[in-house]
BAFI-3210 file (N, C-alpha, C; in Angstrom, 3 decimals, decimal comma, padded with zeros to 6 digits):
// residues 131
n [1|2|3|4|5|6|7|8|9|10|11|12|13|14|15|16|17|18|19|20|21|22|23|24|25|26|27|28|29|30|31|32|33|34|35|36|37|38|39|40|41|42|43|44|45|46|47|48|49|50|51|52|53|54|55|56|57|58|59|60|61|62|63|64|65|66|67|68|69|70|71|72|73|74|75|76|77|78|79|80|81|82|83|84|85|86|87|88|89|90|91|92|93|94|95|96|97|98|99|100|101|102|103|104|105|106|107|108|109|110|111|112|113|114|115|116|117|118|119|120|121|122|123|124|125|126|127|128|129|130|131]
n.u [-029,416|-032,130|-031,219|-030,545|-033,308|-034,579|-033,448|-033,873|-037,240|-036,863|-035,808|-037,530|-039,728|-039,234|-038,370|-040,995|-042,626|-041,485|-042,119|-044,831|-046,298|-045,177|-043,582|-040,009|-038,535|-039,123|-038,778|-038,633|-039,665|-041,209|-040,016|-037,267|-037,932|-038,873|-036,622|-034,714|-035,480|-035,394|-032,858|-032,288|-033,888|-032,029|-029,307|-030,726|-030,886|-028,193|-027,140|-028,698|-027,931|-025,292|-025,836|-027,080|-025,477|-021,998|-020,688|-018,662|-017,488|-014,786|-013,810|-012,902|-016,042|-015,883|-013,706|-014,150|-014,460|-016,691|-018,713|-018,736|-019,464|-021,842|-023,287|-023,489|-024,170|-026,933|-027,455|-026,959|-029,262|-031,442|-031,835|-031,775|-034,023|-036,047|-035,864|-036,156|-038,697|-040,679|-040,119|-041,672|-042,976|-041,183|-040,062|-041,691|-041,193|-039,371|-036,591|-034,138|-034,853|-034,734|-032,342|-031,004|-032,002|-030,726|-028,115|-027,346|-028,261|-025,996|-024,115|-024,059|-023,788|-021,350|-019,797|-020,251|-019,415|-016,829|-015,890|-016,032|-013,717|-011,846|-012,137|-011,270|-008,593|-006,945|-006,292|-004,493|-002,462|-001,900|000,073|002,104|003,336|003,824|005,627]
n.v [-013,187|-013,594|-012,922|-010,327|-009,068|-009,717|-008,314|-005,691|-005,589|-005,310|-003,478|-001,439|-001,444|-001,064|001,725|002,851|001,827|003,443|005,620|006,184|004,799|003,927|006,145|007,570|008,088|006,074|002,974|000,583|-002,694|-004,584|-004,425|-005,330|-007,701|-008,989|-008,389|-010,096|-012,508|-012,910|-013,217|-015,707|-017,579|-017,409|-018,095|-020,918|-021,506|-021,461|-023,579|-026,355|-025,950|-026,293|-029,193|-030,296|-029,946|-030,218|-028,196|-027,999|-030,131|-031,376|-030,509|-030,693|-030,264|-028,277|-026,262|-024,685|-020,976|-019,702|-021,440|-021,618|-018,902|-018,460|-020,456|-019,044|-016,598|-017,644|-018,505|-016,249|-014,197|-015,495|-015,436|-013,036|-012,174|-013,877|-011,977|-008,982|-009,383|-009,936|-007,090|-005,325|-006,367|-007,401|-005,633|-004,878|-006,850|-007,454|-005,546|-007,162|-009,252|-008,810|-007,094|-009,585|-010,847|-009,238|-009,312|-011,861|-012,161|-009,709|-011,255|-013,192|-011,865|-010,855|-013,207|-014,002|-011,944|-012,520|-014,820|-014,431|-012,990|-014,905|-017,331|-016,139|-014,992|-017,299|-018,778|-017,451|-016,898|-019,655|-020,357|-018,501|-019,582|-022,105|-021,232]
n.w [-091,554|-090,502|-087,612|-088,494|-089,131|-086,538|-084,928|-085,809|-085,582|-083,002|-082,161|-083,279|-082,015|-079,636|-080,040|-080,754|-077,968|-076,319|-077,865|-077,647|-075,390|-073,092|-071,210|-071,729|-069,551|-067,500|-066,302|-068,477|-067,916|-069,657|-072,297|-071,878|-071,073|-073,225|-074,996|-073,713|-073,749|-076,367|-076,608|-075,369|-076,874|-079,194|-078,146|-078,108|-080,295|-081,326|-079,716|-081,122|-084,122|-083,176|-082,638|-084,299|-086,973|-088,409|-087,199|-084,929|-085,110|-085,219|-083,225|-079,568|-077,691|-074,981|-075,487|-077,258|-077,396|-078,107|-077,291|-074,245|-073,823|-075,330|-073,430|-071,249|-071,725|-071,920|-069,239|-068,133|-068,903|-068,482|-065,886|-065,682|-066,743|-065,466|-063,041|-063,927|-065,559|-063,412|-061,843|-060,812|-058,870|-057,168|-056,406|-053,963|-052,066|-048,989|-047,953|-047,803|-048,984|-051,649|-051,989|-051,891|-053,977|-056,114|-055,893|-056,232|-058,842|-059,701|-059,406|-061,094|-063,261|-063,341|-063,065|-065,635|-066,903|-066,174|-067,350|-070,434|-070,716|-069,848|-071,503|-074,408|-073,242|-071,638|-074,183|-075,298|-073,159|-072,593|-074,840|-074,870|-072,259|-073,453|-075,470]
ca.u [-030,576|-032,699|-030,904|-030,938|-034,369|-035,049|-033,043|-034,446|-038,334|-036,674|-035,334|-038,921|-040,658|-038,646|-038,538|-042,493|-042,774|-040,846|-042,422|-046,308|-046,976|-044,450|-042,726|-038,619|-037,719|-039,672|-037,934|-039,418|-039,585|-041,364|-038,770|-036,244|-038,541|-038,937|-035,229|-034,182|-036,613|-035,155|-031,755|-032,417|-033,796|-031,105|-029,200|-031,066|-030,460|-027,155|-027,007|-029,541|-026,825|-024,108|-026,056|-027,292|-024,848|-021,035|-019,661|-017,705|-017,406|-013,383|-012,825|-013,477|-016,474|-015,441|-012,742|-014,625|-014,884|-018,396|-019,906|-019,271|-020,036|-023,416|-023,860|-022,836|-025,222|-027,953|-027,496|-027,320|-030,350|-032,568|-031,799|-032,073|-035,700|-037,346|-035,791|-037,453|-040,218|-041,557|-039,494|-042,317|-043,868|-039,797|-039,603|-042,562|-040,871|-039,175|-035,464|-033,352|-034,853|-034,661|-031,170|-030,569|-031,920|-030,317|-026,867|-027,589|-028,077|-024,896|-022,877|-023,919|-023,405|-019,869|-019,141|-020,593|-018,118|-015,125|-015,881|-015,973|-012,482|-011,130|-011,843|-010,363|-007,142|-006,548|-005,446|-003,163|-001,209|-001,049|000,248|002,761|003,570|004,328|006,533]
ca.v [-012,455|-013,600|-011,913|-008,623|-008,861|-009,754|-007,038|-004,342|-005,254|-005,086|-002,066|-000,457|-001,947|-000,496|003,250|002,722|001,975|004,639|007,074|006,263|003,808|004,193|007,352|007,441|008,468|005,050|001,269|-000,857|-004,242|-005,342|-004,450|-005,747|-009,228|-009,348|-008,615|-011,481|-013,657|-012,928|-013,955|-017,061|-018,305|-017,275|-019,591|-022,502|-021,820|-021,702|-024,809|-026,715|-025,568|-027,359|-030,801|-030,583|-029,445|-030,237|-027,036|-027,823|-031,860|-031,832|-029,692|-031,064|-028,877|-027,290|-025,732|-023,936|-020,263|-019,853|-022,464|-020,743|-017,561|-018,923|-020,839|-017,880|-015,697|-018,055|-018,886|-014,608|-013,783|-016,319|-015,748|-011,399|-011,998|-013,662|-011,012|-007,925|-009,510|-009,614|-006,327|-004,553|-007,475|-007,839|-004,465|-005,246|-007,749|-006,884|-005,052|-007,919|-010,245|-007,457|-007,092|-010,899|-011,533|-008,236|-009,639|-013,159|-011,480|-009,257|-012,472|-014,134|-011,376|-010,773|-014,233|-014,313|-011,264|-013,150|-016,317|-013,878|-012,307|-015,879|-017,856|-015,619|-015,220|-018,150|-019,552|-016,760|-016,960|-021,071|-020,168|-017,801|-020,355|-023,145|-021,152]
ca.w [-092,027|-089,472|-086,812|-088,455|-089,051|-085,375|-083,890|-086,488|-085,225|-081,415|-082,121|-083,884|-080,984|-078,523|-080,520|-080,667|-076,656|-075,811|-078,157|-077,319|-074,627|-071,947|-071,262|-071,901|-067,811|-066,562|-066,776|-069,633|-068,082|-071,098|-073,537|-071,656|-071,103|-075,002|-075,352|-072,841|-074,501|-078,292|-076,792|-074,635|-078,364|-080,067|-077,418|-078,117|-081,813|-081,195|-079,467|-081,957|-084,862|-082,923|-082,170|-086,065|-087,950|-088,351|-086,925|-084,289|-085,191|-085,120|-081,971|-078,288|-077,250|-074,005|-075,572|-078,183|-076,693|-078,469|-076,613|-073,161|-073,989|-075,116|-072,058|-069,544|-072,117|-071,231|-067,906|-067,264|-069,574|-068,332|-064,604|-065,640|-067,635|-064,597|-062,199|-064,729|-065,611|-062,097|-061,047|-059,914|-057,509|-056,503|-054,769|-053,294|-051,119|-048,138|-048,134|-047,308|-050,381|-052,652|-051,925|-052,219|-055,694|-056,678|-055,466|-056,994|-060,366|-060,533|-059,332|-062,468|-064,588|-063,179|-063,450|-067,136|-067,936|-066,307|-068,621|-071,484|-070,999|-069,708|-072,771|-075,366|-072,966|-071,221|-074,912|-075,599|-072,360|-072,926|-076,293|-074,695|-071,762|-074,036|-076,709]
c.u [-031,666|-032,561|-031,333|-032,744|-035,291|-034,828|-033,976|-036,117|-038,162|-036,838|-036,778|-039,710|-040,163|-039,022|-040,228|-043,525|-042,694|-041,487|-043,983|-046,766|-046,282|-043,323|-041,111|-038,123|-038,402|-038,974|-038,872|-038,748|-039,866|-040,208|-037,678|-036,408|-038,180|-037,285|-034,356|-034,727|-036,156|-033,488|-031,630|-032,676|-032,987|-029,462|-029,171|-030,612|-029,064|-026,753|-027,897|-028,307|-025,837|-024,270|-026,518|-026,937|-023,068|-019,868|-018,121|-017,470|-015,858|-012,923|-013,766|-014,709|-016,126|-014,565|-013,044|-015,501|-016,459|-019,076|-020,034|-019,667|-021,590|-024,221|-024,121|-024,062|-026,913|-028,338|-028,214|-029,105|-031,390|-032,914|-032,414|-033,660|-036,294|-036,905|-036,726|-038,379|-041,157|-040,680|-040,606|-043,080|-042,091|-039,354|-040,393|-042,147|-039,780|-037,266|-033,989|-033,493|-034,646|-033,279|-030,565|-030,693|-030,943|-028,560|-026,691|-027,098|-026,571|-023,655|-022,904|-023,936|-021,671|-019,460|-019,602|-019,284|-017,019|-014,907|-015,683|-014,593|-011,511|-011,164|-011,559|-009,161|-006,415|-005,600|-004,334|-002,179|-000,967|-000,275|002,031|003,680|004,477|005,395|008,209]
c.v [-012,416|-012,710|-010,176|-008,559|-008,462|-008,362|-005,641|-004,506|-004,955|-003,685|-001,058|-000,859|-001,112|001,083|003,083|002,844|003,364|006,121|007,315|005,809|003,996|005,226|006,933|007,102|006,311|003,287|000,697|-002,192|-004,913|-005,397|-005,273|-007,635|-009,933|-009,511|-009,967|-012,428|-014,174|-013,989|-015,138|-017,827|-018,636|-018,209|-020,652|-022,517|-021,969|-023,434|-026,305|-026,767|-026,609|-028,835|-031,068|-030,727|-029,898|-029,400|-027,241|-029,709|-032,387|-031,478|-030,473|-029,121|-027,256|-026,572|-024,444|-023,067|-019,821|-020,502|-022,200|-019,554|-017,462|-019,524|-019,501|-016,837|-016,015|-018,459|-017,030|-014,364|-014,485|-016,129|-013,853|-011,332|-012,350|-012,638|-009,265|-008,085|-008,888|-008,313|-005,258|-005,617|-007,692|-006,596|-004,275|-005,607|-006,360|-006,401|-006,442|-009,060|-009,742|-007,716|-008,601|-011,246|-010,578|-008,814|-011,102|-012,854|-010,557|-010,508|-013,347|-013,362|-011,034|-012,041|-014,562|-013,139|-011,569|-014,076|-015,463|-013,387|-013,572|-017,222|-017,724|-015,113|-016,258|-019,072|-018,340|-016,764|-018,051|-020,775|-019,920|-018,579|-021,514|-022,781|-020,881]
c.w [-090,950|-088,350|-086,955|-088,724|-087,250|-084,410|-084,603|-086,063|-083,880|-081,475|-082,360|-083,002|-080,091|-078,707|-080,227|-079,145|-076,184|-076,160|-077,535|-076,057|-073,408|-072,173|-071,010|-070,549|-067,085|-067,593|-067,663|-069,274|-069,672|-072,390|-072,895|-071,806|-072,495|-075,209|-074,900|-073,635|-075,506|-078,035|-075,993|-075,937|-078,836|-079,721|-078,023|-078,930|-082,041|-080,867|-080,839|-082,908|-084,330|-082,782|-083,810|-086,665|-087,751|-087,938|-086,154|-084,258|-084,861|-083,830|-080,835|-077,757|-076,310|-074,175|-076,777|-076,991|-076,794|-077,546|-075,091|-073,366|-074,343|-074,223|-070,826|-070,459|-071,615|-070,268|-066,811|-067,475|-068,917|-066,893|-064,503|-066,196|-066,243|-063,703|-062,637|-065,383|-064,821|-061,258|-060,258|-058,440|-056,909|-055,429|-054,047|-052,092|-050,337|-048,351|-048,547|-048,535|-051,107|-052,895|-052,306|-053,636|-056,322|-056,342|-056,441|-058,812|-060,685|-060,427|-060,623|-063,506|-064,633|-063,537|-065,077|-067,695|-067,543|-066,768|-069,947|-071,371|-071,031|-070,565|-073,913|-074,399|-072,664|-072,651|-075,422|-074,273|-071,958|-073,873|-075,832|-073,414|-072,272|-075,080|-076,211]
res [x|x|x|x|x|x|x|x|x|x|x|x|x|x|x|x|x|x|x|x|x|x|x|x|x|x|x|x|x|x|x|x|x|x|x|x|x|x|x|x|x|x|x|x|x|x|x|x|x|x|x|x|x|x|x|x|x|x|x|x|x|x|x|x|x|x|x|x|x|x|x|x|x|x|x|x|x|x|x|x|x|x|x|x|x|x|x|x|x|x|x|x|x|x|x|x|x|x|x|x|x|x|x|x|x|x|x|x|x|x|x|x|x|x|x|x|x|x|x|x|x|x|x|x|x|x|x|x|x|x|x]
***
């Protein structure tokens, strides 16, 4: 419930930007800030949930694909919010740093979407290994 609540004021925030305050053609750091923001939370809450609660009490963590996919979500998000936060003081800087954070950042989003494909396969082709 929460969730949908959260996403449905993102969402009317965002429509609202877009329609009055900042024109469609130009980047909305801010929205994107807020958006990063909602899911670095949603993170913790994640994590919080698992140290609270009995969810994953029988299974060895690291093996529960949830729990990377929330790490690698918050490792990206957190590393992509301060990069568009400050994206206008970032192209500021000179070509060569520019290019560096900008390289930094897709390396940890590539490596966040090859943790996402490689912990829902890796147990189907043990599965398929061992039978």
């Amino acid at each position: 419930m929460l969730l949908r609540f959260t996403a449905l004021l993102f969402g009317l925030f965002g429509l609202l930007n877009s329609l009055f305050f900042d024109p469609i053609d130009q980047f909305h750091n801010y929205s994107l800030t807020i958006g990063s923001t909602l899911i670095i939370f949603g993170c913790f809450y994640f994590f919080y949930v698992v140290m609270t609660k009995d969810t994953y009490l029988d299974e060895k963590l690291w093996q529960v694909p949830d729990f990377w996919v929330v790490s690698f979500f918050l490792l990206f998000y957190s590393a992509s919010m301060m990069y568009f936060s400050f994206l206008y003081n970032i192209i500021e800087l000179e070509d060569a740093m520019w290019k560096r954070l900008n390289f930094v950042l897709r390396l940890i989003g590539g490596t966040m979407y090859l943790v996402f494909g490689l912990v829902y396969y890796i147990p189907v082709f043990s599965k398929k290994l061992t039978s």
